[in-house]
Structure formats: C-alpha cells, structure tokens
PyMOL Python script that loads the backbone (N, CA, C, O; Angstrom):
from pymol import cmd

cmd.read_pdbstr("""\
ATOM      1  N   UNK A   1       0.862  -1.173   0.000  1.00  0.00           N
ATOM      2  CA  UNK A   1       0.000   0.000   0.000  1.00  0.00           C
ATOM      3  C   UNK A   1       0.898   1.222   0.000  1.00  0.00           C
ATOM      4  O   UNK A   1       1.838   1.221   0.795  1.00  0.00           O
ATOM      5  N   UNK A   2       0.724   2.227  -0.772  1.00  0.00           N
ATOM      6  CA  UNK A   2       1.823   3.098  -0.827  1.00  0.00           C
ATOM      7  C   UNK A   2       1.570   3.962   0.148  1.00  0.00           C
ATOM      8  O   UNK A   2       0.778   3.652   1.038  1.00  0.00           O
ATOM      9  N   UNK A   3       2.124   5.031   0.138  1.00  0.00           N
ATOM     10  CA  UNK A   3       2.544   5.949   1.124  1.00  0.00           C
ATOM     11  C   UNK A   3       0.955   7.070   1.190  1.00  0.00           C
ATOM     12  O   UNK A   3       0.500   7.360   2.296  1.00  0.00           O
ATOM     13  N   UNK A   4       0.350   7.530   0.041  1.00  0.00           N
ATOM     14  CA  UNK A   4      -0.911   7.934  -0.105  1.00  0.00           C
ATOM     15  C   UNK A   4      -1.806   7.589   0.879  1.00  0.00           C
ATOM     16  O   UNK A   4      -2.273   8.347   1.729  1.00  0.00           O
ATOM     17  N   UNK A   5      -2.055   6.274   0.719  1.00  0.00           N
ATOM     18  CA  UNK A   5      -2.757   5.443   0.684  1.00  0.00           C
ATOM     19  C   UNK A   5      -2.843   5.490   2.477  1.00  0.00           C
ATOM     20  O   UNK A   5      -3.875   5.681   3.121  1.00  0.00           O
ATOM     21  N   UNK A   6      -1.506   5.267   3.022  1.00  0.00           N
ATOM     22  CA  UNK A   6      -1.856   5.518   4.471  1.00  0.00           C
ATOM     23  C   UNK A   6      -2.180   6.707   5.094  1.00  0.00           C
ATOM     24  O   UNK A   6      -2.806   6.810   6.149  1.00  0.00           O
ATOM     25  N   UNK A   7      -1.485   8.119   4.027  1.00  0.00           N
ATOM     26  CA  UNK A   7      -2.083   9.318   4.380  1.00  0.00           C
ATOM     27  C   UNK A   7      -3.242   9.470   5.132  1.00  0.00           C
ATOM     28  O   UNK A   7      -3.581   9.873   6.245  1.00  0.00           O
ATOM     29  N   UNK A   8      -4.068   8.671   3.410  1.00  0.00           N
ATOM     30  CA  UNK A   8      -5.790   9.394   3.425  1.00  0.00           C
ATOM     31  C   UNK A   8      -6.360   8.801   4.693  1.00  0.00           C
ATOM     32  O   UNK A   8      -6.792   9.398   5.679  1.00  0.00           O
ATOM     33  N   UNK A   9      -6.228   6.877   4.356  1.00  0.00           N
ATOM     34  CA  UNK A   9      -6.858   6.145   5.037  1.00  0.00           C
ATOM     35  C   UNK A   9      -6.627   6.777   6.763  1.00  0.00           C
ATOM     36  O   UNK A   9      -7.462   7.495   7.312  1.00  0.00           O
ATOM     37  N   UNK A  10      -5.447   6.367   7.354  1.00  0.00           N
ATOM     38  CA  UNK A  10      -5.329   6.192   8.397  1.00  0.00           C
ATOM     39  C   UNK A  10      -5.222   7.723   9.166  1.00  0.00           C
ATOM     40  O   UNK A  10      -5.587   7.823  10.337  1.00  0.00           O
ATOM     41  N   UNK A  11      -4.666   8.965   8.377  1.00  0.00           N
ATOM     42  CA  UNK A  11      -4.940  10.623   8.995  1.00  0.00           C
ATOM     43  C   UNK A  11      -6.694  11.183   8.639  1.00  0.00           C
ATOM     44  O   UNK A  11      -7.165  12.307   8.811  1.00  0.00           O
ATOM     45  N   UNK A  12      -7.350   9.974   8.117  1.00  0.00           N
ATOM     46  CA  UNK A  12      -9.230  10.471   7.853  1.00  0.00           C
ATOM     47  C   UNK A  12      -9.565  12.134   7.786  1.00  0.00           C
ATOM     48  O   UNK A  12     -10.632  12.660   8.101  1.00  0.00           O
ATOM     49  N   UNK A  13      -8.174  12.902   7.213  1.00  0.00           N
ATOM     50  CA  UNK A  13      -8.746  14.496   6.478  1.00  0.00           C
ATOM     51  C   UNK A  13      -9.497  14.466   5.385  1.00  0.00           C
ATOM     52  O   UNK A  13      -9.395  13.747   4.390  1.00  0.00           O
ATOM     53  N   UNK A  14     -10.141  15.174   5.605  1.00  0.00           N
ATOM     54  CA  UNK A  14     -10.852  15.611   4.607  1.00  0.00           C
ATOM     55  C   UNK A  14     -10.003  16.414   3.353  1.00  0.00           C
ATOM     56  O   UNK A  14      -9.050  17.159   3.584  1.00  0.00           O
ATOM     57  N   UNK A  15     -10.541  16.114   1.946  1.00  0.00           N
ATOM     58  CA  UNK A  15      -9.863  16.521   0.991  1.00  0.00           C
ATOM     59  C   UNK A  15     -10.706  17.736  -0.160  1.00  0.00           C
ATOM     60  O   UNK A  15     -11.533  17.382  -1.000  1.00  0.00           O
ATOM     61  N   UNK A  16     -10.417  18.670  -0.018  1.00  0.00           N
ATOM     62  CA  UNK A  16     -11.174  19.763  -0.658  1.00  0.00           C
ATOM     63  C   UNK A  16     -11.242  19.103  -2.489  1.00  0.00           C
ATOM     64  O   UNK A  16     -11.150  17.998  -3.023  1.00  0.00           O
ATOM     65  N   UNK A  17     -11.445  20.470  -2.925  1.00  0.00           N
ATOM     66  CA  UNK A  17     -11.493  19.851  -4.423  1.00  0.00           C
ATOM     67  C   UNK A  17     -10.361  19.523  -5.373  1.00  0.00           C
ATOM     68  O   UNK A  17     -10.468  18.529  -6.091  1.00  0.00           O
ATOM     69  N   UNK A  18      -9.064  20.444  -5.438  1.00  0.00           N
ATOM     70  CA  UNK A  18      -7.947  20.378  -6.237  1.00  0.00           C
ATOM     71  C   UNK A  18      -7.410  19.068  -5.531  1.00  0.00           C
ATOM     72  O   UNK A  18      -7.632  17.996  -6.095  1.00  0.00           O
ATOM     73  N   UNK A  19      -6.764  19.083  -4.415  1.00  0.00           N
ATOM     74  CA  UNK A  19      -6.136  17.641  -4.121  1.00  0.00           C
ATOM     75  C   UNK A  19      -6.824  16.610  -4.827  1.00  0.00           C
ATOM     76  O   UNK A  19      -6.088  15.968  -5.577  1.00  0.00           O
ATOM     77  N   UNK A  20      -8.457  16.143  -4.797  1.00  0.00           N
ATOM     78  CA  UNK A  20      -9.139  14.996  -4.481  1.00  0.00           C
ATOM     79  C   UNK A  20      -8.924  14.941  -6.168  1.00  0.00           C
ATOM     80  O   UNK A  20      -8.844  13.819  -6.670  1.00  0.00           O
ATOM     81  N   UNK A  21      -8.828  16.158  -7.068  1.00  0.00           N
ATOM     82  CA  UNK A  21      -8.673  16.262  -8.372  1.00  0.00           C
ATOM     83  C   UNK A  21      -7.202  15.324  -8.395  1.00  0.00           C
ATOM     84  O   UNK A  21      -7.118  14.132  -8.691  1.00  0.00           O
ATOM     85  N   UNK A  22      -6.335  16.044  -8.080  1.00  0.00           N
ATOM     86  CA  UNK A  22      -4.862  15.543  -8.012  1.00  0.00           C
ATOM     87  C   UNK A  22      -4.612  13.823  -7.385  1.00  0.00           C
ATOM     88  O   UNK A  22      -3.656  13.082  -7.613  1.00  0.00           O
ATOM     89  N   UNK A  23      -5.394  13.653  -6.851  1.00  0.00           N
ATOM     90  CA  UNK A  23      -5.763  12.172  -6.249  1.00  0.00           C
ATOM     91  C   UNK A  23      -6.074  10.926  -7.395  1.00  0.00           C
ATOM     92  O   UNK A  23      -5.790   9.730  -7.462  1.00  0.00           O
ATOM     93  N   UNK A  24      -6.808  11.887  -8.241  1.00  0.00           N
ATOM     94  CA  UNK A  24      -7.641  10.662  -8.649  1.00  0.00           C
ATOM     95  C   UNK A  24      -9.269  10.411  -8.012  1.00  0.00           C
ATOM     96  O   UNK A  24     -10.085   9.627  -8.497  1.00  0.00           O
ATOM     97  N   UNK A  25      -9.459  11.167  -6.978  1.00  0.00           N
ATOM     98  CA  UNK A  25     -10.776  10.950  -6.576  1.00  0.00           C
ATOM     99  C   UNK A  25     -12.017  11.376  -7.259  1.00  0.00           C
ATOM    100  O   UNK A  25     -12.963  10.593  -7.175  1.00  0.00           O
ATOM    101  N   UNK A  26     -12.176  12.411  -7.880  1.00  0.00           N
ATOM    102  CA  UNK A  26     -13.224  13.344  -8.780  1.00  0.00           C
ATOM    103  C   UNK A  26     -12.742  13.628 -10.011  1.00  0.00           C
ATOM    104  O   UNK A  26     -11.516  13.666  -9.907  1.00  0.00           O
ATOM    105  N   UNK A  27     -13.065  13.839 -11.087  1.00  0.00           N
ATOM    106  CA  UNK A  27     -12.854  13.808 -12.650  1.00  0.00           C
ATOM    107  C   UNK A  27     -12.576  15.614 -12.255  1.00  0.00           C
ATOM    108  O   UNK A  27     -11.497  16.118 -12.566  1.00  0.00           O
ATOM    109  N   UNK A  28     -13.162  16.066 -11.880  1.00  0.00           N
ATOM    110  CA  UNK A  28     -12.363  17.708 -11.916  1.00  0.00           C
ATOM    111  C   UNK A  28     -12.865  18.552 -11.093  1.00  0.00           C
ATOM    112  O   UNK A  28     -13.851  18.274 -10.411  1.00  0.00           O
ATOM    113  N   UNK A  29     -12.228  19.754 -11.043  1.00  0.00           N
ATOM    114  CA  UNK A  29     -12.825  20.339  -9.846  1.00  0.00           C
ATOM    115  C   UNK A  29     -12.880  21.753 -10.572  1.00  0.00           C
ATOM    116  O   UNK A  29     -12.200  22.247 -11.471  1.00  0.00           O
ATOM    117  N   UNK A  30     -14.059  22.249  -9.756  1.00  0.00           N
ATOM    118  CA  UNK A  30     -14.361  23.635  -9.971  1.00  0.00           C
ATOM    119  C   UNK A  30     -14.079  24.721  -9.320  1.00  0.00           C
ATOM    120  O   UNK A  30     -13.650  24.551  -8.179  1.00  0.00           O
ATOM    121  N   UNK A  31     -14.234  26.216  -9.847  1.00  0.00           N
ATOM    122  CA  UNK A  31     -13.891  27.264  -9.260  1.00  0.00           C
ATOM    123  C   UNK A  31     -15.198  28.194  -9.603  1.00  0.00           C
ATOM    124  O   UNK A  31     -15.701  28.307 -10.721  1.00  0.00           O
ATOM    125  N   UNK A  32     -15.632  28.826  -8.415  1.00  0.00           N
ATOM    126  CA  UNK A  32     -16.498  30.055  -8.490  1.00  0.00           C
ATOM    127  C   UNK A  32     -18.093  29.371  -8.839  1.00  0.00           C
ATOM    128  O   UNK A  32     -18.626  28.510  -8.139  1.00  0.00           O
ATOM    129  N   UNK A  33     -18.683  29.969 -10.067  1.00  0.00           N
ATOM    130  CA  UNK A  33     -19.643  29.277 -10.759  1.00  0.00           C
ATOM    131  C   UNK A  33     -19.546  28.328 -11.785  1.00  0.00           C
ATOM    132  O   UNK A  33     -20.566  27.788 -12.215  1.00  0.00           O
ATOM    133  N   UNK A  34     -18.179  28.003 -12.327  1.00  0.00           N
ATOM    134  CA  UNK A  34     -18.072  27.244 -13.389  1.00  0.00           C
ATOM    135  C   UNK A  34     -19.148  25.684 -12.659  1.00  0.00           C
ATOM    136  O   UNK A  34     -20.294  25.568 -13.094  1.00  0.00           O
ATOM    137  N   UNK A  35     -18.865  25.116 -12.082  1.00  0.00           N
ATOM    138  CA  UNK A  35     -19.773  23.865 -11.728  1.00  0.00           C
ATOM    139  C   UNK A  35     -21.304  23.783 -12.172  1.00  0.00           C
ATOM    140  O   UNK A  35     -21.832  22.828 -12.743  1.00  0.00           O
ATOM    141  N   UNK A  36     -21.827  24.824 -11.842  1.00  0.00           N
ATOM    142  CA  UNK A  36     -23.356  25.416 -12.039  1.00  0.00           C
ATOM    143  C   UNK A  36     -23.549  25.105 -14.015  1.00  0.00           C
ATOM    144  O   UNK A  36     -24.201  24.206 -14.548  1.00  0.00           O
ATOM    145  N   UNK A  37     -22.717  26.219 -14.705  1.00  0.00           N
ATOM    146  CA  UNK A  37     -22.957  25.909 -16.058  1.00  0.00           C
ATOM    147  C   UNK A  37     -22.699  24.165 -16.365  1.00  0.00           C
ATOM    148  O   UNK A  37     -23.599  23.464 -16.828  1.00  0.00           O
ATOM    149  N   UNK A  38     -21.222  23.590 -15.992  1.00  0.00           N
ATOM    150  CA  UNK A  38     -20.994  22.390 -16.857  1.00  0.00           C
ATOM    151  C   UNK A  38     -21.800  21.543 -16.098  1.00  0.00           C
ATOM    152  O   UNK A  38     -21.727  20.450 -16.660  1.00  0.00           O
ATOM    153  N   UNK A  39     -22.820  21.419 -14.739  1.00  0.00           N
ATOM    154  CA  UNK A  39     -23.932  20.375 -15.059  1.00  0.00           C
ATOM    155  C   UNK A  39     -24.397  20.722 -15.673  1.00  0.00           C
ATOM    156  O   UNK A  39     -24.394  20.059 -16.710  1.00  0.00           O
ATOM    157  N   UNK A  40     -25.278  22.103 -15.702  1.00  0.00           N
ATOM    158  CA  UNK A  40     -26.266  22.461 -16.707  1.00  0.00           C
ATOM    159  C   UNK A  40     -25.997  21.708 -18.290  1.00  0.00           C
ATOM    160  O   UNK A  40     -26.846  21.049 -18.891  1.00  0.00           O
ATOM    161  N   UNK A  41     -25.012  21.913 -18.626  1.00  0.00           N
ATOM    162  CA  UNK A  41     -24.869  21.419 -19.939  1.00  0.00           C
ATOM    163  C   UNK A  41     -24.658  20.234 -20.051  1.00  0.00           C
ATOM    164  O   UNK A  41     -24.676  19.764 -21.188  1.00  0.00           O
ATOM    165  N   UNK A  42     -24.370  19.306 -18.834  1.00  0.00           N
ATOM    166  CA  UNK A  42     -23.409  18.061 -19.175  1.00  0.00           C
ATOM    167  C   UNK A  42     -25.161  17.400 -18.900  1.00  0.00           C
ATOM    168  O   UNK A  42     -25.504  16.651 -19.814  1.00  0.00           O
ATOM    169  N   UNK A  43     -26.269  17.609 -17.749  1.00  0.00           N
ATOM    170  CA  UNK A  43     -27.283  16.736 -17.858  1.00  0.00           C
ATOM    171  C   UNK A  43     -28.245  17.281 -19.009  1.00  0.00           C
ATOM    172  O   UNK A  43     -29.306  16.691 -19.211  1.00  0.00           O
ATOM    173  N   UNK A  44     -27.929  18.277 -19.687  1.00  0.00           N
ATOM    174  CA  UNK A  44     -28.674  18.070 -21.290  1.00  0.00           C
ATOM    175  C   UNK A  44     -28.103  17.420 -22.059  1.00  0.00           C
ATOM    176  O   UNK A  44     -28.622  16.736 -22.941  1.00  0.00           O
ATOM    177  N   UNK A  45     -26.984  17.541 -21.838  1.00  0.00           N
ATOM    178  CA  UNK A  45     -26.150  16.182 -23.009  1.00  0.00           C
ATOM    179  C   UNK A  45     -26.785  15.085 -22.607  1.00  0.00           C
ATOM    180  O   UNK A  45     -27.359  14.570 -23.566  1.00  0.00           O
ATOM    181  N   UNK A  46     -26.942  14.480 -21.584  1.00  0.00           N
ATOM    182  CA  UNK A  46     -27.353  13.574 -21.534  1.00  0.00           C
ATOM    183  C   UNK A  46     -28.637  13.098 -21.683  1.00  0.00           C
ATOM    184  O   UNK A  46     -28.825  11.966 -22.128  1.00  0.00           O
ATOM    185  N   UNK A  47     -29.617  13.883 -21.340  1.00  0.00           N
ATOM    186  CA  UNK A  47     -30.729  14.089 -21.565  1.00  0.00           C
ATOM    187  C   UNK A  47     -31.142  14.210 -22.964  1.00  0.00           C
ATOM    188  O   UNK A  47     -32.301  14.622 -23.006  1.00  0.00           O
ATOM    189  N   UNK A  48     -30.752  14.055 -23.870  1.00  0.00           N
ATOM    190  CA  UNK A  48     -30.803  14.515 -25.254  1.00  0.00           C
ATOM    191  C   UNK A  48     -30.447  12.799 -25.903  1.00  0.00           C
ATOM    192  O   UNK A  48     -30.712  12.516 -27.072  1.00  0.00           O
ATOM    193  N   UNK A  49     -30.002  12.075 -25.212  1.00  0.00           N
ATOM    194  CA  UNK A  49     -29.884  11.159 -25.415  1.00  0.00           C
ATOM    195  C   UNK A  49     -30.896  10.014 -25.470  1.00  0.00           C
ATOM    196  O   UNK A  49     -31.986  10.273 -24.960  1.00  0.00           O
ATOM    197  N   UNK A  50     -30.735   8.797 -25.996  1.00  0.00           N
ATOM    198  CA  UNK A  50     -31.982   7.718 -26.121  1.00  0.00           C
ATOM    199  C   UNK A  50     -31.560   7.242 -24.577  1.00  0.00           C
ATOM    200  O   UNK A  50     -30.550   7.477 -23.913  1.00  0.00           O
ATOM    201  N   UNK A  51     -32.909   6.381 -24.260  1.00  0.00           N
ATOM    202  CA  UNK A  51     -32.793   5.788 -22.977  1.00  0.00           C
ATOM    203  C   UNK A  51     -32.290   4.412 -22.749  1.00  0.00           C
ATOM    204  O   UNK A  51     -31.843   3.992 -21.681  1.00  0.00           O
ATOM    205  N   UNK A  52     -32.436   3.592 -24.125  1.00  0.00           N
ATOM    206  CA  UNK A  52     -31.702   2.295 -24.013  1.00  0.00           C
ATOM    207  C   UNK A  52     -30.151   2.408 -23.724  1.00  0.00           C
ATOM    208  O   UNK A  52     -29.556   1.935 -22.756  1.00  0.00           O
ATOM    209  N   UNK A  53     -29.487   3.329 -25.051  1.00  0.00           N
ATOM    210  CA  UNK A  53     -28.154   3.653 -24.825  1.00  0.00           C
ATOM    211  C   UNK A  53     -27.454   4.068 -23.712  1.00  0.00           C
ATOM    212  O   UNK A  53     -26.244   3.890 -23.847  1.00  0.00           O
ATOM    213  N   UNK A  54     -27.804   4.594 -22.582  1.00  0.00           N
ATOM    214  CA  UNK A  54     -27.661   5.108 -21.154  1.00  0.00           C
ATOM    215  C   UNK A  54     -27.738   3.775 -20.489  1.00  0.00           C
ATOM    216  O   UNK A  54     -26.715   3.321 -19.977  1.00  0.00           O
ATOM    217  N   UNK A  55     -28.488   3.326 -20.462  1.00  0.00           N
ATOM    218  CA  UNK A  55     -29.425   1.957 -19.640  1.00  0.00           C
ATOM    219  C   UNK A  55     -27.838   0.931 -19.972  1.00  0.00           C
ATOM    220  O   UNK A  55     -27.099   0.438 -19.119  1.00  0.00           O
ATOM    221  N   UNK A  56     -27.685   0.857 -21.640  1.00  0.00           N
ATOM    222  CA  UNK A  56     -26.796  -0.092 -21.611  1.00  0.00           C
ATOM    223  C   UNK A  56     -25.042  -0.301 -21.216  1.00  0.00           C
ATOM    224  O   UNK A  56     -24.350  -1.278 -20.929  1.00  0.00           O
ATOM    225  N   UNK A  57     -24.691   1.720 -21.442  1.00  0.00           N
ATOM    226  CA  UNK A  57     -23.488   2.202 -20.815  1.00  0.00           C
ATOM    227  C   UNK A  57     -23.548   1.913 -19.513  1.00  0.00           C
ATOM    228  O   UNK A  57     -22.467   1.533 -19.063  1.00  0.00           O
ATOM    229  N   UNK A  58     -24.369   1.956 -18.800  1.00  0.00           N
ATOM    230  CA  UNK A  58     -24.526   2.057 -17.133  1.00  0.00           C
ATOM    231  C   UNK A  58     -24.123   0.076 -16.732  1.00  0.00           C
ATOM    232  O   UNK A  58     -23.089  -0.483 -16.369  1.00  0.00           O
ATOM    233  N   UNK A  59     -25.465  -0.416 -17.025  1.00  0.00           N
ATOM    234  CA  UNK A  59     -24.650  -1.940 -17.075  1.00  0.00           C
ATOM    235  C   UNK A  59     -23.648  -2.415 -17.470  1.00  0.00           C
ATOM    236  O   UNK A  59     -23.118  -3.271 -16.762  1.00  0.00           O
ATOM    237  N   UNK A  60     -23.101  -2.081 -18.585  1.00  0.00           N
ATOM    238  CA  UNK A  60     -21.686  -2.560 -18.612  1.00  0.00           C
ATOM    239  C   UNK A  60     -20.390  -1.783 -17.688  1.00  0.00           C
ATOM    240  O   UNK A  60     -19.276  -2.304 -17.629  1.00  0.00           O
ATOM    241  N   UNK A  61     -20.689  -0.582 -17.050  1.00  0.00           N
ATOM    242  CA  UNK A  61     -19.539   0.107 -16.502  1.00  0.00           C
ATOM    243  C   UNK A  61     -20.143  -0.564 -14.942  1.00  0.00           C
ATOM    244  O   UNK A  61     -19.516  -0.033 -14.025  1.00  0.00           O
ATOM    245  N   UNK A  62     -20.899  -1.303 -14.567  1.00  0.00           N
ATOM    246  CA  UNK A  62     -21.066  -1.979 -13.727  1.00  0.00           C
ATOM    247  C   UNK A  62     -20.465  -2.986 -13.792  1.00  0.00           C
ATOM    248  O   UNK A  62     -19.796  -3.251 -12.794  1.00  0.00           O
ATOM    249  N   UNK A  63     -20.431  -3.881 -14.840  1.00  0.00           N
ATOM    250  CA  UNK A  63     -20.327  -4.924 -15.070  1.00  0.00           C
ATOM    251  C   UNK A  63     -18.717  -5.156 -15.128  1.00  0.00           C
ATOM    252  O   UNK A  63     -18.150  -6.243 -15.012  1.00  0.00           O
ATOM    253  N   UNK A  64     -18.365  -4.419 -15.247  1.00  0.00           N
ATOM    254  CA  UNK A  64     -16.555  -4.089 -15.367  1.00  0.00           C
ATOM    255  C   UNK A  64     -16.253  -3.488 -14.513  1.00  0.00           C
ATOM    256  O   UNK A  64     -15.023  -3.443 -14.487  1.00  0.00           O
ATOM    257  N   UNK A  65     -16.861  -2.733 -13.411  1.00  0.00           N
ATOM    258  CA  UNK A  65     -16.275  -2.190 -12.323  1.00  0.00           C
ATOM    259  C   UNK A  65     -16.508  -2.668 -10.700  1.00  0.00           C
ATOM    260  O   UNK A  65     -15.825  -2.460  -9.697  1.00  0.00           O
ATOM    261  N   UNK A  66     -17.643  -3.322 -10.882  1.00  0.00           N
ATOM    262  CA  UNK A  66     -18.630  -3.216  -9.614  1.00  0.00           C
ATOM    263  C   UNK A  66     -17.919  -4.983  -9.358  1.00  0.00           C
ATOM    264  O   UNK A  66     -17.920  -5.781 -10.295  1.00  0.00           O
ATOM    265  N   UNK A  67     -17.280  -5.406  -7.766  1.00  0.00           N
ATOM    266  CA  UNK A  67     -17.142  -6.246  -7.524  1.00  0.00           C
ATOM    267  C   UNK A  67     -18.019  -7.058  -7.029  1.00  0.00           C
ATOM    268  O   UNK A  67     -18.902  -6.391  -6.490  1.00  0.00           O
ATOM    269  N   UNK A  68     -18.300  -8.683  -6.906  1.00  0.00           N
ATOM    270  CA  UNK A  68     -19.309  -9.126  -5.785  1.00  0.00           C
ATOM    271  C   UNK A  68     -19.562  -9.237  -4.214  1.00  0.00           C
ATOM    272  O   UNK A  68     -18.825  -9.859  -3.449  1.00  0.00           O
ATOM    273  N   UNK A  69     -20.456  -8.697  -3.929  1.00  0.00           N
ATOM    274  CA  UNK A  69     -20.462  -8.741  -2.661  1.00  0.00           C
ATOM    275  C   UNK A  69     -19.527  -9.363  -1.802  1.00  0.00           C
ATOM    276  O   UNK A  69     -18.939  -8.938  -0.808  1.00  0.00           O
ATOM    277  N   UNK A  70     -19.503 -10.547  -2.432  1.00  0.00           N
ATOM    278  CA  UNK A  70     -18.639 -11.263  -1.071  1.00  0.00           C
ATOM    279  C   UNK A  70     -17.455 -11.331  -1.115  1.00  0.00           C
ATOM    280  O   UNK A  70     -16.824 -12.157  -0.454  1.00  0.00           O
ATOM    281  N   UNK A  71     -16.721 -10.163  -2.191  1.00  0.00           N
ATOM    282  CA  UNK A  71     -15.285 -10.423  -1.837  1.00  0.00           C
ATOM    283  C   UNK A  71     -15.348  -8.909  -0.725  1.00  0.00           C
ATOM    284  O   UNK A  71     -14.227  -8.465  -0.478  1.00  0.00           O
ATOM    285  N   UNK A  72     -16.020  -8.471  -0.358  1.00  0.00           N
ATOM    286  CA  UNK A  72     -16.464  -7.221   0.620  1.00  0.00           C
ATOM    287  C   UNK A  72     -16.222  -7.741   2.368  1.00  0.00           C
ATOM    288  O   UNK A  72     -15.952  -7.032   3.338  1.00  0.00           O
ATOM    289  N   UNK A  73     -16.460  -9.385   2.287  1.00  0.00           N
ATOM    290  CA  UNK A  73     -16.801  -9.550   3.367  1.00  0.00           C
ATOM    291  C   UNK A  73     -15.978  -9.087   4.808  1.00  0.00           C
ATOM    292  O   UNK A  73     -16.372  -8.844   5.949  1.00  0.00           O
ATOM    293  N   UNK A  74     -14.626  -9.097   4.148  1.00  0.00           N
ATOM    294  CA  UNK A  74     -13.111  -8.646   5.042  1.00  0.00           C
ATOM    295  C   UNK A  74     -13.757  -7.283   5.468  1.00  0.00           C
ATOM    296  O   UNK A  74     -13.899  -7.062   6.671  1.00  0.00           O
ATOM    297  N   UNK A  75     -14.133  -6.414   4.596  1.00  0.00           N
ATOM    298  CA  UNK A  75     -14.396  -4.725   5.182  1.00  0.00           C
ATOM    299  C   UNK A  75     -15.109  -4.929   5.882  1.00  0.00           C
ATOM    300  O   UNK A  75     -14.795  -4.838   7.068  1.00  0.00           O
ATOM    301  N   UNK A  76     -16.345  -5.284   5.536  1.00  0.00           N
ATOM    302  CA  UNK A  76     -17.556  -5.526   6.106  1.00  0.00           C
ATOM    303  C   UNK A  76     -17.468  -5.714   7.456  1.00  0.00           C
ATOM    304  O   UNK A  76     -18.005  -5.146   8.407  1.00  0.00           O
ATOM    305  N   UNK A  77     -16.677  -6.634   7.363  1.00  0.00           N
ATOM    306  CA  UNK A  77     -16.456  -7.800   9.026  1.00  0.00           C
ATOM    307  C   UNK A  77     -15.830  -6.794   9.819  1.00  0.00           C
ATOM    308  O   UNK A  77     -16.407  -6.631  10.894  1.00  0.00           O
ATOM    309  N   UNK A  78     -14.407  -5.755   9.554  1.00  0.00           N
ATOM    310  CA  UNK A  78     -14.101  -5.117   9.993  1.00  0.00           C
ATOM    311  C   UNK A  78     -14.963  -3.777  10.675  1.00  0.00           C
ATOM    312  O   UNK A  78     -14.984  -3.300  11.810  1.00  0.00           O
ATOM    313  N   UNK A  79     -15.637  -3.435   9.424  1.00  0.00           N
ATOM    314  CA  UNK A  79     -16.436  -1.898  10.041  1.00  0.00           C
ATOM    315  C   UNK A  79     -17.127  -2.215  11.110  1.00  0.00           C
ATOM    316  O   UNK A  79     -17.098  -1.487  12.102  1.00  0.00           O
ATOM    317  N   UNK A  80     -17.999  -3.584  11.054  1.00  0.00           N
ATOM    318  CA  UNK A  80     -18.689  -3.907  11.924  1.00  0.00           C
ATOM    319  C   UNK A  80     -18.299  -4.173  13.756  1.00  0.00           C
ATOM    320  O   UNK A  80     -18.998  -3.959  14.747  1.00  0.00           O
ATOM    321  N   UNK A  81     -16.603  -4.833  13.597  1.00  0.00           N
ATOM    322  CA  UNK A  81     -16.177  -4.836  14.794  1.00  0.00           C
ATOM    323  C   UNK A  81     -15.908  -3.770  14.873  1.00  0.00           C
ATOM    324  O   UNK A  81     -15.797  -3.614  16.089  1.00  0.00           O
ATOM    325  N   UNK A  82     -15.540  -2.078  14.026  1.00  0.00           N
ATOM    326  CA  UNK A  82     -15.170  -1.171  14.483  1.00  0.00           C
ATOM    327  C   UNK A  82     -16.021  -0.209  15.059  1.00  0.00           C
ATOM    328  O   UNK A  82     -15.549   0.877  15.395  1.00  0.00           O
ATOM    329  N   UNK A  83     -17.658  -0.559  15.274  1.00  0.00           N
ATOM    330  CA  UNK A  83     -18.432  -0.029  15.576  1.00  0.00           C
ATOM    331  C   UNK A  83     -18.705   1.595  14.763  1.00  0.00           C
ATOM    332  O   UNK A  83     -18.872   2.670  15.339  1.00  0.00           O
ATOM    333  N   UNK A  84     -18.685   1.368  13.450  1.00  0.00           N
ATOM    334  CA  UNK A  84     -19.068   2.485  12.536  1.00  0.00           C
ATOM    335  C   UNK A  84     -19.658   2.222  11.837  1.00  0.00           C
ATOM    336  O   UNK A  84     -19.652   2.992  10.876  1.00  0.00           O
ATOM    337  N   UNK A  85     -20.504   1.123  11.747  1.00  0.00           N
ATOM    338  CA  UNK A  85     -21.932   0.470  10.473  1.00  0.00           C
ATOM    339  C   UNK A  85     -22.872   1.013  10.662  1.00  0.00           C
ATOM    340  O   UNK A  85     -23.915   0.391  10.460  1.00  0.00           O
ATOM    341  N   UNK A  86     -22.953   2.531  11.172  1.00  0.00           N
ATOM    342  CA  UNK A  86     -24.312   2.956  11.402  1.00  0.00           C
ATOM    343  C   UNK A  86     -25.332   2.802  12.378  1.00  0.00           C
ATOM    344  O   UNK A  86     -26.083   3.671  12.821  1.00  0.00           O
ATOM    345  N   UNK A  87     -25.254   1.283  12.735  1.00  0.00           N
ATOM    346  CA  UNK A  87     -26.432   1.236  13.739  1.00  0.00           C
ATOM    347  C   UNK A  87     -25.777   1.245  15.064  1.00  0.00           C
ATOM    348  O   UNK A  87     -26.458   1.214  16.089  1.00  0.00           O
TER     349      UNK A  87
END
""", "prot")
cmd.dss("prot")
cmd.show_as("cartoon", "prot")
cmd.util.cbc("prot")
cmd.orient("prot")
C-alpha cells in the first residue's frame, strides 16, 4: 500500500477539491460558478440522449467495475467490529 494510501486512510482528512482532483478521486474540480454551467450542460447532453443507450453504458460500466459482494466480506467484518456500520 503506498505511502498515499496511508495518508488518506489512516490521517481520515478531509480533501477539498484540487487535491481529491490531483488524487484521482473526482474527474475535476471547480472554481467560483463554473460547476453550475458544466452540469447544466453536461445533464442536457445527456438528456438529449436515447434511454436504451444510457441503460446499456450504465450496465456494462457496472459490469466491469462493480465487484461481488462477497469479496467485501473482510471490510464488512471489519467496520462492523469497528463499531461504525451505522447502527
């Protein structure tokens, strides 16, 4: 695990927008009002679009990204003894 990696995880700061940009965490970050226009435009792009084609991008970037549950079970097991699962 590299050196990052224990940063984020184990110092739990919070990361504004340019770092989390610089991370790898968010596709980009904004300044001022720019955010406001490029949804505006980015959910008419999409919106302008057919609904199968969306439907079928979405399942496959699942289908290639999204692991199965049960290789989760290690975190899982952990959060739960760490008393942070919410309940």
């Amino acid at each position: 695990m590299g050196s990052r990696a224990f940063e984020i995880l184990l110092g739990g700061h919070d990361l504004d927008g340019a770092p989390a940009e610089q991370y790898g965490y968010v596709n980009r970050a904004f300044s001022g009002n720019e955010r406001d226009g490029f949804i505006d435009e980015f959910a008419s792009r999409i919106a302008s679009f057919g609904l199968q084609p969306i439907r079928d991008i979405k399942h496959f970037v699942n289908l290639a990204t999204q692991r199965p549950e049960a290789e989760f079970k290690d975190q899982t097991d952990a959060q739960r003894r760490s008393g942070t699962d919410g309940e």
